[in-house]
C-alpha positions as CSV (number, residue, x, y, z in Angstrom):
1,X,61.6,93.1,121.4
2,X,65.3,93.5,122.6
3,X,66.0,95.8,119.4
4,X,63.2,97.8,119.8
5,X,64.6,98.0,123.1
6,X,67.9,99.2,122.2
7,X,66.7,101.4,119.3
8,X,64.6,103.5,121.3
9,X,67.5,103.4,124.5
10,X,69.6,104.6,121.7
11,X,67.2,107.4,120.6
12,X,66.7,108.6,124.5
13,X,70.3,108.4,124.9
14,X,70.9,110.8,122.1
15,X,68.2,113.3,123.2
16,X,69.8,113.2,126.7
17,X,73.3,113.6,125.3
18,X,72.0,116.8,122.7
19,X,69.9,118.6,125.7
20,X,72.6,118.2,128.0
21,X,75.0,120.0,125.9
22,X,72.8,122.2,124.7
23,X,72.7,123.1,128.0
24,X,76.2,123.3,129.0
25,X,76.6,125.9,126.1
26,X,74.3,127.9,127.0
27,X,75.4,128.3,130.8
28,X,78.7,128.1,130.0
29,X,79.7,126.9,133.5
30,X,82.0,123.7,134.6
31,X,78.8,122.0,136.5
32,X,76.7,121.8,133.0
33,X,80.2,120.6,131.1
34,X,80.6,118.0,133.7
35,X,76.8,116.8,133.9
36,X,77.1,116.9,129.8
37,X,79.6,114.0,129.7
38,X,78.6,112.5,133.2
39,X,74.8,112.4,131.6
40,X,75.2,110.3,128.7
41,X,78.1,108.0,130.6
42,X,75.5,107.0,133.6
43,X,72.7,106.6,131.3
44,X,74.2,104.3,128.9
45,X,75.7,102.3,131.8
46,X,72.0,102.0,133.0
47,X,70.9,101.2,129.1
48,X,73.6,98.4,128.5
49,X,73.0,97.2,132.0
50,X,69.3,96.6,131.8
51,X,69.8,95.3,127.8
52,X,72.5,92.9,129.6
53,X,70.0,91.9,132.6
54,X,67.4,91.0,129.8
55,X,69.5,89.4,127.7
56,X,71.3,87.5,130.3
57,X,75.2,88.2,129.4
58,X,76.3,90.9,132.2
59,X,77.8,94.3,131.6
60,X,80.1,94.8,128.7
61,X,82.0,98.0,130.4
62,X,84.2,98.7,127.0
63,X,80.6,98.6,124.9
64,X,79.1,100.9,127.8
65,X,82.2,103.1,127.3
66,X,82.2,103.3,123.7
67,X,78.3,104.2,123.6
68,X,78.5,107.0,126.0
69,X,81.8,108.5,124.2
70,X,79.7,108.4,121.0
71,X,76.9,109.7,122.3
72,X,78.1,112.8,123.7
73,X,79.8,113.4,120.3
74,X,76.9,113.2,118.8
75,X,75.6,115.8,120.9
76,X,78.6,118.1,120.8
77,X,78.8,117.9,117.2
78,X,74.8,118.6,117.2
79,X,75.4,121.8,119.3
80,X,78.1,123.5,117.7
81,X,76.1,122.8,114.0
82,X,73.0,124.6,115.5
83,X,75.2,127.2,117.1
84,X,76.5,127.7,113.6
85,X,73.3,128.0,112.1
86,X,72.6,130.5,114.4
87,X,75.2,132.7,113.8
88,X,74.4,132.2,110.1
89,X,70.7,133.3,110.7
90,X,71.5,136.4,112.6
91,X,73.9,137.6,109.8
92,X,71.2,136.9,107.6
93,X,68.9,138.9,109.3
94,X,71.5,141.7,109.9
95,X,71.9,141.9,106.4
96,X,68.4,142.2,105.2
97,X,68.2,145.2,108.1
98,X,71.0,146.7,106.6
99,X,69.4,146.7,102.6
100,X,65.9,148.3,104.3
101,X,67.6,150.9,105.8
102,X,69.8,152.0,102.7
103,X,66.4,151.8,101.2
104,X,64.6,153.8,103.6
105,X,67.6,156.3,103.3
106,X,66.8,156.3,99.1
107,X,62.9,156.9,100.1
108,X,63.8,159.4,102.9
109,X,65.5,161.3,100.8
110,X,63.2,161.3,97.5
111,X,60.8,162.8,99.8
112,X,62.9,165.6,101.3
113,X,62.9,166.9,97.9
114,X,59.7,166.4,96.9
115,X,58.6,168.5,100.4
116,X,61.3,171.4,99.3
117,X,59.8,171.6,96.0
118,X,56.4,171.6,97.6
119,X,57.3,174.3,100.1
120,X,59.2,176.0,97.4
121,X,56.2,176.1,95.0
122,X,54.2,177.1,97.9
123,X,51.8,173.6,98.1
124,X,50.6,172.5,100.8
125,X,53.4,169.4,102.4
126,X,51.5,168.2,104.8
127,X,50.8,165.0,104.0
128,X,54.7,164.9,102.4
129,X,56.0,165.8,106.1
130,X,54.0,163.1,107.6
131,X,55.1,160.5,105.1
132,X,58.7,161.7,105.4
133,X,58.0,161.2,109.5
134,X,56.8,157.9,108.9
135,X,60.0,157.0,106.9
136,X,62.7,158.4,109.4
137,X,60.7,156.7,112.2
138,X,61.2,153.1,110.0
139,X,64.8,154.1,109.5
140,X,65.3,154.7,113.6
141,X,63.2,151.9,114.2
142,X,65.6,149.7,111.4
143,X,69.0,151.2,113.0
144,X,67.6,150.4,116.5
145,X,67.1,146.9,115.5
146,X,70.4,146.4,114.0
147,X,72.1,147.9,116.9
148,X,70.4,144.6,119.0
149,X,71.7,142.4,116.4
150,X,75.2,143.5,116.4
151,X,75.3,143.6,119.8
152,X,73.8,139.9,120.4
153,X,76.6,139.0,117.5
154,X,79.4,140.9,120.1
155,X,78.0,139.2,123.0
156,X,78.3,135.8,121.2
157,X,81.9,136.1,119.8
158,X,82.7,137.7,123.3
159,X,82.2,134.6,125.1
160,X,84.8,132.5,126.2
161,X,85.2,129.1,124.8
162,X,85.8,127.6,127.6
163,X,83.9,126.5,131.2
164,X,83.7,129.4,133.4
165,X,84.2,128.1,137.2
């Protein structure tokens, strides 16, 4: 009973330590980077003090110590990884924006010329100048989004890396 005890304080005690620097990141404030290493420290003092209760022995302070400093390592180290994989997303997705809108470009302008060269034989372009509308409203619509990626990328890499007070 004790390990499942200590397996799942272990568990909590990693959730705690990943949501609290998850936080911290995100606020980017001295409150959230204290309460990310003041979290895990309190709560594995309460885990190794109630393990210690049931198993009779007393507190081991350097064991309570060593737990909390790995547990908000793991969570750190979590953090930065998914911050990463953020970043790495975004780029992804800034160049896939980047390849539709060279290919709207290659569309947009096939069908310029095929409207001159309806207007020039004297055929009706109608439908060519609604298609061509349709193509240059993607291409806004594609530059638009990529201005909201590259500013959310700026925004990011603007960000100091350490607490602000």
């Amino acid at each position: 009973m004790l390990e499942i005890l200590v397996f799942f304080s272990i568990l909590l005690g990693f959730c705690v330590s990943q949501m609290s620097a998850m936080e911290a990141i995100r606020k980017r404030n001295a409150v959230w980077y204290a309460l990310s290493a003041l979290l895990p420290c309190l709560y594995s003092l309460f885990v190794w003090l109630t393990v210690s209760l049931i198993d009779g022995r007393g507190l081991n302070i350097p064991a309570a110590a060593f737990f909390w400093l790995y547990l908000m390592a793991l969570g750190w180290l979590g953090t930065w990884q998914e911050k990463g994989e953020q970043h790495r997303a975004k780029l992804a997705q800034l160049d896939e924006v980047e390849q539709r809108l060279i290919n709207d470009q290659s569309y947009i302008d096939e069908w310029q010329q095929i409207v001159t060269d309806m207007d020039r034989d004297g055929q009706d372009a109608t439908e060519a100048r609604a298609i061509l509308e349709g193509l240059r409203q993607s291409k806004a619509d594609y530059l638009a989004r990529r201005d909201r990626i590259l500013e959310e990328l700026e925004q990011r890499h603007a960000q100091p890396a350490g607490p602000r007070p």
